[in-house]
Every structure is written in C-alpha cells, then in structure tokens.
C-alpha positions in Angstrom: 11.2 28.8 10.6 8.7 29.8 7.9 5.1 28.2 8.6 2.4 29.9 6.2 -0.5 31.7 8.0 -3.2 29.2 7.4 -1.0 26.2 8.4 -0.3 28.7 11.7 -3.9 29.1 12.3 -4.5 24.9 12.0 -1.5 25.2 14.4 -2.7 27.2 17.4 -5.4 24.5 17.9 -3.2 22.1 19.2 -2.2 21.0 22.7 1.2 23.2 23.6 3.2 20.5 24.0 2.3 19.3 20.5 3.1 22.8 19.0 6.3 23.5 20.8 7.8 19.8 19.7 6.9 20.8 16.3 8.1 24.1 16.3 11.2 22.7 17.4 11.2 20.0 14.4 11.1 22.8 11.7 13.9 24.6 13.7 15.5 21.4 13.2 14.8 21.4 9.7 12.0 19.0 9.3 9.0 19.8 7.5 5.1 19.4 7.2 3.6 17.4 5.0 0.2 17.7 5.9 -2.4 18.9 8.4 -5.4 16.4 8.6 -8.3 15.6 10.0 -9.6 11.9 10.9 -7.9 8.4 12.2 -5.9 8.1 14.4 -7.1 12.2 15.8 -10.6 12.5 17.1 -13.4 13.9 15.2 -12.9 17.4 17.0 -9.0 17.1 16.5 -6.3 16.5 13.9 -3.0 14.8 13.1 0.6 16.9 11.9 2.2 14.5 9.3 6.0 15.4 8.9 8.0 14.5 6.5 10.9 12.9 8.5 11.2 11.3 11.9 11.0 13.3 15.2 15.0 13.9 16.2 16.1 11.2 18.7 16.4 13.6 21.4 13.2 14.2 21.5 11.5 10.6 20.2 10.4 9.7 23.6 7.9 10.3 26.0 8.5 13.8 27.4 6.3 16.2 30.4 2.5 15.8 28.5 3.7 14.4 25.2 3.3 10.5 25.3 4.9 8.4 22.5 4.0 5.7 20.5 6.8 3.8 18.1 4.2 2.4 15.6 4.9 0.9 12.0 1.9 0.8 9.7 1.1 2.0 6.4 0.3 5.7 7.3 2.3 6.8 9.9 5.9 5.6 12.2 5.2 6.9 15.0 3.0 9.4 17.2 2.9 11.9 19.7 -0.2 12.9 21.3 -1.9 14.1 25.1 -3.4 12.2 27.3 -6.7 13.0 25.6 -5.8 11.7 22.2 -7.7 14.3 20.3 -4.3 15.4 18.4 -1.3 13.9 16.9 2.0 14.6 15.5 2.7 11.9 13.2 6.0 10.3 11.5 6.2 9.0 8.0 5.4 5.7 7.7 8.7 3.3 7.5 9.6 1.7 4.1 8.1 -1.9 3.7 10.6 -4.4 5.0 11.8 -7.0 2.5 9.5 -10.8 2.4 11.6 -13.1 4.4 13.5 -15.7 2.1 11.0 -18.2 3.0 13.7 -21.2 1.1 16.7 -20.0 4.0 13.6 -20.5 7.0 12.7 -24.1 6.0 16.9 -25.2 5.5 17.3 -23.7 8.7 14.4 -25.7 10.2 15.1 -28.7 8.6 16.8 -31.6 11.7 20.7 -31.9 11.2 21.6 -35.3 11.6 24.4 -36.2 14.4 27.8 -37.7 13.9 25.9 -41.5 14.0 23.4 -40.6 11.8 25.7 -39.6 9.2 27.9 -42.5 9.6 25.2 -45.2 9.2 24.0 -43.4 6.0 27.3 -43.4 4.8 27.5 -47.0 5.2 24.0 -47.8 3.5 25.0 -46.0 0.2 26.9 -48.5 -2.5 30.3 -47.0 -3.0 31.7 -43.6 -2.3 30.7 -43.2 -6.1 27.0 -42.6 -5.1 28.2 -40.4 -1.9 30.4 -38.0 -4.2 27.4 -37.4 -6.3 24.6 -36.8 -3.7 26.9 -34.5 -2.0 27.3 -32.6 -5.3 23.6 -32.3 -5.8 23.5 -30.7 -2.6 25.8 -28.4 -2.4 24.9 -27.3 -5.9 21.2 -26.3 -5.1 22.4 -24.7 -2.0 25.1 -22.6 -4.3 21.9 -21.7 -7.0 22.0 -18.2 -6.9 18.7 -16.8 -7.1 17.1 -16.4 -11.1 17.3 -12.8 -11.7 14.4 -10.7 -13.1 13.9 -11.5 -16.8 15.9 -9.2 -19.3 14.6 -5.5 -19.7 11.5 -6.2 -17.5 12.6 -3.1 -15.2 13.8 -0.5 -16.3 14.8 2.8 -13.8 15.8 6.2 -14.5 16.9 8.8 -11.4 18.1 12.5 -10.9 18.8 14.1 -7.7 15.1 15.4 -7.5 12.8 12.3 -9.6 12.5 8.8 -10.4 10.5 6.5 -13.1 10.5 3.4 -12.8 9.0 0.9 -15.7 8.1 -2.5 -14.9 6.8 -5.1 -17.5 5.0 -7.7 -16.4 2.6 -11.4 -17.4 -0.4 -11.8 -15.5 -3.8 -13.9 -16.1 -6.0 -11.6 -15.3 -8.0 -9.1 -17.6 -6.6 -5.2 -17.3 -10.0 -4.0 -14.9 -8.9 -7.0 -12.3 -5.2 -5.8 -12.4 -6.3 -2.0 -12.1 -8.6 -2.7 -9.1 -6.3 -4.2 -7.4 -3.2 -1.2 -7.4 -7.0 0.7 -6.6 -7.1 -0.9 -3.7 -3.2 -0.6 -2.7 -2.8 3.0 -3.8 -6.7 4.5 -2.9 -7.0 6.5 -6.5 -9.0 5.8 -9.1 -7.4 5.1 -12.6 -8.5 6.9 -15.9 -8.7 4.3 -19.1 -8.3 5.8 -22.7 -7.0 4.5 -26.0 -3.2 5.6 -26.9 -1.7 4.2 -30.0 -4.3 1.3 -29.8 -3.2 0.1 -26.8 -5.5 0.5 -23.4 -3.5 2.8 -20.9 -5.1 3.9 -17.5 -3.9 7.0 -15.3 -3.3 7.7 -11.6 -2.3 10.2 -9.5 -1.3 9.8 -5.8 0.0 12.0 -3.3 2.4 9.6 -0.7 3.6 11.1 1.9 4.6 14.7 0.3 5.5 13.3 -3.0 3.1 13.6 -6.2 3.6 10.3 -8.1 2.0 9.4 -11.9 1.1 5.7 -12.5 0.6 4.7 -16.0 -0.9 0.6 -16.6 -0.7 0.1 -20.0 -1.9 -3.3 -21.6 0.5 -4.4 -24.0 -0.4 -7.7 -25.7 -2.6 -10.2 -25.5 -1.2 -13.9 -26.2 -2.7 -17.0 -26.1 -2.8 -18.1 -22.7 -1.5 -14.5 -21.0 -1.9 -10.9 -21.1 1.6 -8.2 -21.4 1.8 -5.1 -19.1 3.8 -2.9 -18.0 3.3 -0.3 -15.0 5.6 3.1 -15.7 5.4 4.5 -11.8 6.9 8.8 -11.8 7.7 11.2 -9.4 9.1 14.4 -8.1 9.7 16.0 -4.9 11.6 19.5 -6.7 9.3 20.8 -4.7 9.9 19.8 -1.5 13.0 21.3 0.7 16.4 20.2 0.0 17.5 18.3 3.5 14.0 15.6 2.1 15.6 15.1 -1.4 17.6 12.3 0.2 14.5 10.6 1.9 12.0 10.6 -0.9 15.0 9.0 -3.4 15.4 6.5 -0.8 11.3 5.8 -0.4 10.7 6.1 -4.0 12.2 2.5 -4.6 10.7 1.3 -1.5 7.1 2.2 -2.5 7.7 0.8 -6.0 8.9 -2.5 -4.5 5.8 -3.1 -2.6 3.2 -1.5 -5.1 4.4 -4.3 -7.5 5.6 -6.9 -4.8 2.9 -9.6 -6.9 3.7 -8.7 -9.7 5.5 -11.1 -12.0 8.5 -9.2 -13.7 8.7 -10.3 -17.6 10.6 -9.4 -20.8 8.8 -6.8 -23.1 6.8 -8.6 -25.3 8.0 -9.8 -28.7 4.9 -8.5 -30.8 1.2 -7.5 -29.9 -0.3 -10.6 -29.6 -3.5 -11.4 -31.2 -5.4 -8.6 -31.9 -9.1 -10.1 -32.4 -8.4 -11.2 -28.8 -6.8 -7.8 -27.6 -9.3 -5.4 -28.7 -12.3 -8.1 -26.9 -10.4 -8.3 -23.7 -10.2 -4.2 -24.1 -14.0 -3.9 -24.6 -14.5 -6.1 -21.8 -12.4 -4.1 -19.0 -13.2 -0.7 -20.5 -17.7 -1.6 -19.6 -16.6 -3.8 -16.4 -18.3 -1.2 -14.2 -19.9 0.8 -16.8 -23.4 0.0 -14.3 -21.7 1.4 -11.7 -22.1 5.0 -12.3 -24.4 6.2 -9.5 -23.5 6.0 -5.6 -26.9 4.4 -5.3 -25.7 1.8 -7.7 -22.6 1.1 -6.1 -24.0 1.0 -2.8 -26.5 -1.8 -3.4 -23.6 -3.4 -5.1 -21.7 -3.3 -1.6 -24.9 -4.4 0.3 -25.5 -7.4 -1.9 -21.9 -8.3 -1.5 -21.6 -8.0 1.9 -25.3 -10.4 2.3 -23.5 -13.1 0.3 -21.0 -13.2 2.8 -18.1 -10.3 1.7 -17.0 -7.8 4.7 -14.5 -4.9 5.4 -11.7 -5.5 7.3 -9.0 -3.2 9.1 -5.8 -4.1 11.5 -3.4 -2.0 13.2 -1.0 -2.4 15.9 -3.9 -1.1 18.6 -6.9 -4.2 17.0 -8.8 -3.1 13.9 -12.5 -3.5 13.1 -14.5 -6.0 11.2 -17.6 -5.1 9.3 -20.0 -7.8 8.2 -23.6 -8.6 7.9 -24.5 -11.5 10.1 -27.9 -12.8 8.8 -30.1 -10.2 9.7 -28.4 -7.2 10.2 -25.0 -5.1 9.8 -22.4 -5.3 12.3 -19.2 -3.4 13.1 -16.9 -4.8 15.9 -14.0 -3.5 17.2 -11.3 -5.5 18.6 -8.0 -3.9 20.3 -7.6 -1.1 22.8 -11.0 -0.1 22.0 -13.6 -3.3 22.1 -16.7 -2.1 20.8 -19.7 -4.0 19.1 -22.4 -2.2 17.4 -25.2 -2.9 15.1 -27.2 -0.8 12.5 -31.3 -0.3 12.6 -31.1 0.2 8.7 -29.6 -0.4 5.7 -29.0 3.5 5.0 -28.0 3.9 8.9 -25.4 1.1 8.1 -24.4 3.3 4.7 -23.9 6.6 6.4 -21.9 4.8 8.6 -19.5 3.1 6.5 -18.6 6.1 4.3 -18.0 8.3 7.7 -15.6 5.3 8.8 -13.4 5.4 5.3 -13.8 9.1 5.0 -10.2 9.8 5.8 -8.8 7.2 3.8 -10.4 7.6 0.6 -9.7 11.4 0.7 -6.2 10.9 1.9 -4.5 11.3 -1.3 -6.4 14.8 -2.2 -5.4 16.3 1.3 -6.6 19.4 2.3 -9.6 18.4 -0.6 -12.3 16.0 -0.5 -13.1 13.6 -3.4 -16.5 13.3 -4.7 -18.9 11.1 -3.2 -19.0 8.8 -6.3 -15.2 8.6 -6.2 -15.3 7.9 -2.3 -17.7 5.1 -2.7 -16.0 3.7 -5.8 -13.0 3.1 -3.4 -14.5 1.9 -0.8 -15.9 -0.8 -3.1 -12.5 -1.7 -4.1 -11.8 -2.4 0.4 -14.8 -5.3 0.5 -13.3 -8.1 0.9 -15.2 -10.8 -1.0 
C-alpha cells in the first residue's frame, strides 16, 4: 500500500475503525479518489471517496463501523461511527435505464376473459374484419423501437479513453441548453468563436475521471437550432484494476448527461446565417449583467420573491429553501426535521452559499472555486 504523506496525515484524523477498513481496501486494491470535506461529514469531519465498492466481506455493518447501502448521485454507500462526523464513501452507481413506460401501460391494460372475447368475436362482420384487427395488433406490438437517427452518435474507445459525439435538435437558444448541462454537471462553460461557429468548454472531474465537454452550435434553421455535444475522457492516470470501471461508467454518465437530449442527423448545411450569428449575439450577452456576486445575488433574491426556491432530496429527506412572504425560510424534512428562518437578507445569503459550498467546489477537489463562480452555479440550482 502506497498512500502519499499528506493523504496519511488527512488519514490519521479519522475514527480507527474508518482507517483500518480503508487500509484494508487499498490492500485489496482499491483506491482513493478523494478526501473531502462537507455533506454528508460534519463541519469538523470529512468523507474518503473510493474509487470502487467496499469488498463484500466487509460491506456490512461491522464492531463501530455502521453501514448505509445508499444510491444517489454522489456516493453508493457509506460507512461511518456512531457520531457521523466521518465517512468512507462508495462511488455512486451508474444511472439505471428509464423504465419502457409503452411495456407498463400494455401490462396494465384489463385482458378480456374467454366470454369477452367470444362476444366480440361475434359482433365483428366476418372473420375478414377479425384477420385484420388482429394484424394491426400484433404488428404494433412487433414495432421494434425507431433507432437513433443516422450518424447522430458517434463513439470512439481505447483501453484507457472514450469520446463520445452526440448531435442533437433542440428549441432552445445555445445559453438555455448550456445552463442546463450547468446545472447537471456543476461547471461553468467557456463560449468562444471557432471556425464561426459558437463552441463552449467544460471541465469536470467525476468520480476520479477528468472529462472535457465541448457544446458547439452548429446551424440555425428555420424553426430549430443543430448541436452537437463531443463529451472526452481519460483515466491513464488512474491504477490499472479501475481501467475496467471508468470504461464501464463512461457510457453510463454520457447516457444520463444527454438523457433529454433529442439525438439528430448532422445537419445538411449551416442554416441561415443572418439568423445564426443573432441567436450567437444573443447567448454570448445572456448574462453579460451578471458579472459581480452582488449582481447575481440580487438576481437570486428577486427570483426567489417571485416565487423560485432551492430544492434538495436524498434517501435521508432533503431541504427546501423558499421565501414565504416576508422572510427566507429553509426546512428540513427527513431524519433531520428542522425549520429555520433568516433575520436578513445577507444572513439568508451567507447561508445559502455555506449550504452549496461542497457542491459547487466538488469538481475542483482539494481547491475551491471563486466566489463568482460558486454563486454563478448556485444560480443555475433555483428552481424557478
């Protein structure tokens, strides 16, 4: 086992129990991802993320060690102490596939009995009418589903990376479509101009893996506008027993980063450009106002009087921040119940940024982002 001194030193703080079950993990070959600070370990202690599941031997409660089997977007499962001040955490699980929503309803739908089928049987004009409905039937059942359109995804994998391009329609405007993988992925895109077409820049760090996202607007027609979303990364880097896990996650992640997304073929031309370059201008000075945290922070508060709010759930409640006429109010439902107000406005505002803190630094781990940044995403989380 090879732990470097500093990550030692981080550590020694822990309970025992905690640091003997994940010395035993790297004996085991397992690895750490990261050493943090913030949700779901108190103020005064920190989490252990690792970069694969606990073995199954020891994936149970054990002496002092209690564990939970959770299944959220940070984290599988935890180990902790009975004070709850430090954690050893899982990755989180790959998103589960939407349930085929068409098989639920068939299933749901009454089957009629023997009778029933004999009396409509009867009521039909000729076995003619029968032969056909039955047809009909069996040929929608038989539809297989429409595949993706043509060259919409394309996907490119070695034993240590993956890219993934995905071209897509969509109504809205390229600052709506960027603020919403904002929201998914916590990072803030970069816009410039390459080649004369509008192409914005991320970089996220998920769970160990560095990945690159690249939204470039494509064309503007008529009635829609062309993208397509290039998503890379690499885990060279990371030891060779992971390789397997972050191919395996790589497609998983893509999948539900682009799960609304509507897949389409490249487009034909570039559109019209009077219209390309105006929807450009538009997206590029969107938030152009927004460049001070005051600024952004009145934003929120003006939101959030008009009725917006911020809203969080996990498997132990969540919390619900909202103003309620005459002042802020965050209430916790869950394990935890709590219910508290704010005397002020910047009481309220000190508050909220404390309460994101660990998520909108998550991606930067062991930095901190900049408080414009910070606020910027947290912006993106009101809920409107």
């Amino acid at each position: 086992m090879t732990t470097s001194d500093h990550i030692r030193q981080q550590l020694s703080e822990f309970p025992a129990p905690l640091r003997a079950l994940v010395e035993a993990e790297l004996e085991a070959g397992n690895t750490i991802v990261a050493i943090e600070n913030g949700f779901p370990a108190a103020p005064c202690g920190a989490s252990v993320k690792l970069a694969k599941a606990v073995g199954a031997e020891r994936r149970r409660s054990i002496g002092e060690v209690s564990f939970y089997a959770r299944n959220n977007a940070s984290y599988a499962g935890e180990f902790t102490t009975e004070q709850r001040h430090f954690f050893v955490l899982e990755p989180p699980l790959p998103p589960v596939p939407y349930p085929d929503m068409d098989a639920i309803r068939n299933a749901l739908e009454p089957k009629p009995d023997d009778l029933s089928r004999l009396a409509q049987r009867e009521a039909r004009s000729g076995p003619e009418v029968v032969r056909s409905k039955n047809q009909q039937h069996v040929a929608a059942e038989q539809a297989p589903t429409a595949p993706d359109p043509k060259g919409a995804l394309t996907i490119t994998e070695t034993t240590t990376s993956a890219k993934r391009l995905l071209h897509f329609n969509d109504h809205r405007p390229p600052h709506e479509v960027q603020f919403a993988l904002e929201r998914q992925l916590m990072t803030l895109f970069a816009a410039s101009m390459q080649n004369d077409r509008l192409s914005l820049t991320a970089v996220a760090n998920v769970v160990g893996a560095r990945y690159v996202f690249t939204l470039r607007f494509e064309a503007a027609m008529p009635e829609i506008n062309c993208y397509s979303l290039c998503v890379e990364t690499s885990w060279e880097d990371a030891a060779a027993t992971n390789h397997d896990y972050y191919r395996k996650t790589s497609g998983s992640w893509f999948e539900h980063w682009t799960r609304d997304l509507v897949p389409a073929e490249p487009p034909a031309d570039q559109g019209a450009p009077e219209r390309y370059q105006a929807i450009c201008l538009a997206s590029v000075n969107a938030e152009a106002h927004l460049d001070t945290v005051t600024a952004i922070q009145q934003t929120i508060v003006a939101a959030m009087k008009a009725g917006g709010r911020f809203s969080t759930s996990h498997k132990e409640g969540g919390t619900n921040i909202s103003w309620n006429g005459e002042e802020f109010v965050r209430s916790d439902h869950g394990d935890h119940p709590d219910h508290r107000t704010f005397a002020s406005e910047a009481e309220f505002l000190q508050a909220l940024r404390m309460f994101y803190d660990w998520e909108t630094s998550a991606n930067v781990y062991p930095e901190k982002v900049s408080d414009l940044v910070a606020w910027k995403l947290i912006l993106r989380l009101l809920r409107t």
